[in-house]
Chimera marker file (.cmm) of the C-alpha trace (Angstrom):
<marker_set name="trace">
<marker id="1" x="-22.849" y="-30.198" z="-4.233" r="1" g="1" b="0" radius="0.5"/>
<marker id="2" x="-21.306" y="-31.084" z="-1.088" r="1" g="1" b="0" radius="0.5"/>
<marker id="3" x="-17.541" y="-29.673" z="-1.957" r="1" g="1" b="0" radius="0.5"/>
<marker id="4" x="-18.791" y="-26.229" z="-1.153" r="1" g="1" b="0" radius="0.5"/>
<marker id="5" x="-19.343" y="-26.165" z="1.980" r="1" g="1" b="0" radius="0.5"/>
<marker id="6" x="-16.761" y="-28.840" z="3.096" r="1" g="1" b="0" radius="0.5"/>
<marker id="7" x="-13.833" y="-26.977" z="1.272" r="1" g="1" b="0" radius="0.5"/>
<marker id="8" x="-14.894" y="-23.863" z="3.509" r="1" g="1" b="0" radius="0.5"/>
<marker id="9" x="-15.156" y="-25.487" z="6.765" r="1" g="1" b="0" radius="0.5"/>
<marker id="10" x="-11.163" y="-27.231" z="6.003" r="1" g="1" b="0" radius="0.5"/>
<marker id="11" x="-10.865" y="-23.288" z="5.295" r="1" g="1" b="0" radius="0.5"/>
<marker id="12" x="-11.814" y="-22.229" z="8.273" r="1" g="1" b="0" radius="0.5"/>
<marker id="13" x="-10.138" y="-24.924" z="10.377" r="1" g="1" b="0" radius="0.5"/>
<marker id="14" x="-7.092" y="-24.699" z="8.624" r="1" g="1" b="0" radius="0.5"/>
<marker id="15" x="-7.266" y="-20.476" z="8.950" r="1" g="1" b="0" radius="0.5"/>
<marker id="16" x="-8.022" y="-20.832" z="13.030" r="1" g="1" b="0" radius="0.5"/>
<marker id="17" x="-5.539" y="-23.928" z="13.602" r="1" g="1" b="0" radius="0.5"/>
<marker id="18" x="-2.281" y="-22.406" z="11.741" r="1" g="1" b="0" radius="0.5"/>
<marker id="19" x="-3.106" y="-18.921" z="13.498" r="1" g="1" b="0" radius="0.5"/>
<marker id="20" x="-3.744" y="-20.955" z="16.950" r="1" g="1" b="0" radius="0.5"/>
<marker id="21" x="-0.202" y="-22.726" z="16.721" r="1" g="1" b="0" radius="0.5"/>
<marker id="22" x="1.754" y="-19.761" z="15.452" r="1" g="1" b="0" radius="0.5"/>
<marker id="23" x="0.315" y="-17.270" z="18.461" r="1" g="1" b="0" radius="0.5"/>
<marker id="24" x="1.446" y="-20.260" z="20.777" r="1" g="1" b="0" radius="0.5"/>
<marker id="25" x="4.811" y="-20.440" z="19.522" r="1" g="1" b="0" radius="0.5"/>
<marker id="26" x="5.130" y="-16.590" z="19.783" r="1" g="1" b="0" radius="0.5"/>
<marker id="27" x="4.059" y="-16.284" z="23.157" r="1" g="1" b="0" radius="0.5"/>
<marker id="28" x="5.799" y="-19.517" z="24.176" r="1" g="1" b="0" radius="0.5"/>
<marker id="29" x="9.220" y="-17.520" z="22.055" r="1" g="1" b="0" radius="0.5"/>
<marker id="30" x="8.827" y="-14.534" z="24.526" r="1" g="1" b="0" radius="0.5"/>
<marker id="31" x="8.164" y="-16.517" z="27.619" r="1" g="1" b="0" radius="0.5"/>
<marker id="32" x="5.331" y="-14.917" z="28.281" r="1" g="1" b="0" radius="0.5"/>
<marker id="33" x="1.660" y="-17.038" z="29.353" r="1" g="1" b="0" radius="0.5"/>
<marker id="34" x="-0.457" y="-18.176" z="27.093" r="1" g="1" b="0" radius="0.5"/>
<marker id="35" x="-3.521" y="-17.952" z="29.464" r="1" g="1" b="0" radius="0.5"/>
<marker id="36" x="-3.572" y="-15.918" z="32.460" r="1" g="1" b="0" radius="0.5"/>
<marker id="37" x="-5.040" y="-17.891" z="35.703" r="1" g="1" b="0" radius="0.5"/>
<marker id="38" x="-4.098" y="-21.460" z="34.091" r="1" g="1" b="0" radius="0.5"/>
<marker id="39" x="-0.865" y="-23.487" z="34.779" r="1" g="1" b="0" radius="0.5"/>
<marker id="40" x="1.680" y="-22.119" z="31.906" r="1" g="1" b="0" radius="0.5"/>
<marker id="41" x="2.129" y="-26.168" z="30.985" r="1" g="1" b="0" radius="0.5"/>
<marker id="42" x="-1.367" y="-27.011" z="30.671" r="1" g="1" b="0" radius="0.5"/>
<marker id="43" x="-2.192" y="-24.111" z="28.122" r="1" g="1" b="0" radius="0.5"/>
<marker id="44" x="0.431" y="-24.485" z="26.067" r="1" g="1" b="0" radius="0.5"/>
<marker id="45" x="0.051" y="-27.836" z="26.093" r="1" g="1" b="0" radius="0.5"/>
<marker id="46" x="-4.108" y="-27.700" z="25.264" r="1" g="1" b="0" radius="0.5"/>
<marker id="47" x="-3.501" y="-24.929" z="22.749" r="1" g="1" b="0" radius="0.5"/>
<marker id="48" x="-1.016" y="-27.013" z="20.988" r="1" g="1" b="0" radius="0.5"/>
<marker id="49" x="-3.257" y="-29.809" z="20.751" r="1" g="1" b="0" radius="0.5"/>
<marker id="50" x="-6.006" y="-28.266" z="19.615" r="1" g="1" b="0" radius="0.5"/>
<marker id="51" x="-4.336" y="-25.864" z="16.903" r="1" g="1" b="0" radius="0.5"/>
<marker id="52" x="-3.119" y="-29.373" z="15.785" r="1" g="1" b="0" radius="0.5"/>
<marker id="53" x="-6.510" y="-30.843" z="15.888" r="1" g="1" b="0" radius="0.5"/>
<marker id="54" x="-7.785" y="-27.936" z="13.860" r="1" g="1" b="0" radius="0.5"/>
<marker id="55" x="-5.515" y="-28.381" z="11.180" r="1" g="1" b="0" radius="0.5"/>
<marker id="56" x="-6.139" y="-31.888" z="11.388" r="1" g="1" b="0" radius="0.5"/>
<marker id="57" x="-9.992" y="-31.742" z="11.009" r="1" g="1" b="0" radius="0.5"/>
<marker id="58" x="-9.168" y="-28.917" z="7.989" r="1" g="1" b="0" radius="0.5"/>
<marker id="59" x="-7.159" y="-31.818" z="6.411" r="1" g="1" b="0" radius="0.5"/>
<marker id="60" x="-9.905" y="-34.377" z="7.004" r="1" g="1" b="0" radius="0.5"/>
<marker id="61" x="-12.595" y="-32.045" z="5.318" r="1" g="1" b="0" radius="0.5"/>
<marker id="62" x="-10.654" y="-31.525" z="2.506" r="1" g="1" b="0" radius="0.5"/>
<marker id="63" x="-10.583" y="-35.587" z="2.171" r="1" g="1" b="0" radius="0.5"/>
<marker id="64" x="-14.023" y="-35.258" z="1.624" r="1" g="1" b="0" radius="0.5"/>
<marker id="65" x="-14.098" y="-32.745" z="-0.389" r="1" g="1" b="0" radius="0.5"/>
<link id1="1" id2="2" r="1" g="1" b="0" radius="0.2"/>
<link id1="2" id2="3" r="1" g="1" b="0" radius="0.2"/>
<link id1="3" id2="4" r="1" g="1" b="0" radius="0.2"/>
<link id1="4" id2="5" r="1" g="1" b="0" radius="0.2"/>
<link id1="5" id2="6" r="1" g="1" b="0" radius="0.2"/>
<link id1="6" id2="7" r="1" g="1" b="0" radius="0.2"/>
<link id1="7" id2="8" r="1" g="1" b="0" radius="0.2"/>
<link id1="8" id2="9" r="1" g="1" b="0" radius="0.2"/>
<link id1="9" id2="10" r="1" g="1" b="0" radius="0.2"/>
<link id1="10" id2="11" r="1" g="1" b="0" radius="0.2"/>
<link id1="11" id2="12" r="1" g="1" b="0" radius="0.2"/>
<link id1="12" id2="13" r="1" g="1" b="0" radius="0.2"/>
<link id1="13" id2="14" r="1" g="1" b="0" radius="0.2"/>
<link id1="14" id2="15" r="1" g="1" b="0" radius="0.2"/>
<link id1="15" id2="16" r="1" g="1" b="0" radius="0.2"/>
<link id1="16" id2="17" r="1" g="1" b="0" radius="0.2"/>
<link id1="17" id2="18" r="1" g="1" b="0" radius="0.2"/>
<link id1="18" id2="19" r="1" g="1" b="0" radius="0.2"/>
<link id1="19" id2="20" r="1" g="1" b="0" radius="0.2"/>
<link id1="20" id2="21" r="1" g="1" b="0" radius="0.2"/>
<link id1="21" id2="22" r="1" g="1" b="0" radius="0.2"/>
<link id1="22" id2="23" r="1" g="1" b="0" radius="0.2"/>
<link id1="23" id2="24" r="1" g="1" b="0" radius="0.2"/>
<link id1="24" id2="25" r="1" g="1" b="0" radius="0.2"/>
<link id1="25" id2="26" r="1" g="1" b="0" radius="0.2"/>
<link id1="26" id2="27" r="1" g="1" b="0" radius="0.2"/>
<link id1="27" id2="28" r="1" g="1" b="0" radius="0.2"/>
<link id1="28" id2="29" r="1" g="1" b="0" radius="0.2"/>
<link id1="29" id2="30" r="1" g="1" b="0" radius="0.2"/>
<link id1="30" id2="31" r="1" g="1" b="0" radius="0.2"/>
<link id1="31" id2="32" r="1" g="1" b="0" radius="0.2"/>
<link id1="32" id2="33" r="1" g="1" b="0" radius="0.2"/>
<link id1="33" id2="34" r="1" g="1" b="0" radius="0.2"/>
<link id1="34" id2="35" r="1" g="1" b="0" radius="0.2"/>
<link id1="35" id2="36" r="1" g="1" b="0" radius="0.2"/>
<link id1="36" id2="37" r="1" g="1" b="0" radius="0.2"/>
<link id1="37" id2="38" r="1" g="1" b="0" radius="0.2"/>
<link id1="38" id2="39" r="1" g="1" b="0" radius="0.2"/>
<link id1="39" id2="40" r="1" g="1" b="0" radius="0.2"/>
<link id1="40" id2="41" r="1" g="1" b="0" radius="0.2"/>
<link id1="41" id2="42" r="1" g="1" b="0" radius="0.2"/>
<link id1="42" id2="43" r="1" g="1" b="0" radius="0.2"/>
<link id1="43" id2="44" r="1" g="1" b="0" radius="0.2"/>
<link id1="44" id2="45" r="1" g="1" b="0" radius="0.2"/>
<link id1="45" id2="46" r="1" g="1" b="0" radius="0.2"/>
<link id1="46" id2="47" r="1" g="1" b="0" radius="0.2"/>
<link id1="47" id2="48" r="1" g="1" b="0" radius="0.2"/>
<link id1="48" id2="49" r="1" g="1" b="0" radius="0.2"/>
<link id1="49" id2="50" r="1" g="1" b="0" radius="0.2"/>
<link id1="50" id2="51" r="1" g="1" b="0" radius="0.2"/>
<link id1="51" id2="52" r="1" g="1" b="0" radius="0.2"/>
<link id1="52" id2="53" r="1" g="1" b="0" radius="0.2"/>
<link id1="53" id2="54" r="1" g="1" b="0" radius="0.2"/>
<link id1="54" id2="55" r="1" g="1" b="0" radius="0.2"/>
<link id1="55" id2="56" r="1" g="1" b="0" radius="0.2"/>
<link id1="56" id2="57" r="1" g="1" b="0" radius="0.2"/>
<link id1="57" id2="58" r="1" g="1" b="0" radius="0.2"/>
<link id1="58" id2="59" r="1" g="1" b="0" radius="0.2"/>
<link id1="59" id2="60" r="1" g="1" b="0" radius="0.2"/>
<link id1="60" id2="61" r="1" g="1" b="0" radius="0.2"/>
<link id1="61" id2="62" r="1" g="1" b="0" radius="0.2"/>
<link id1="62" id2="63" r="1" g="1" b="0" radius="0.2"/>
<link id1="63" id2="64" r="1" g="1" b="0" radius="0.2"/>
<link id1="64" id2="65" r="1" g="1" b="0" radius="0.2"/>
</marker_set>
């Protein structure tokens, strides 16, 4: 009963995560900020880690699954 909705939450985390991490990289690619009024470091940096903790908590749900 409970793969259902777990298998579309690791869906969703998974979806927002990889897309999270691969606009990143682009913008990071062309140099250009990824947030406008933040230090260039510290949002890379925080998107990085939470794209990665996206994909992790996808992976996690899908343990459960």
């Amino acid at each position: 009963m409970e793969s259902g909705p777990a298998i579309f939450a690791a869906t969703a985390f998974m979806l927002f995560g990889s897309a999270l991490l691969l606009w990143t990289v682009a913008r990071l690619r062309l140099r250009q900020p990824v947030a406008h009024g933040v230090s260039p470091v510290a949002s890379a940096a925080l998107s990085l880690l939470f794209g990665i903790a996206a994909l992790g908590g996808g992976i996690w749900c899908l343990g459960y699954a």
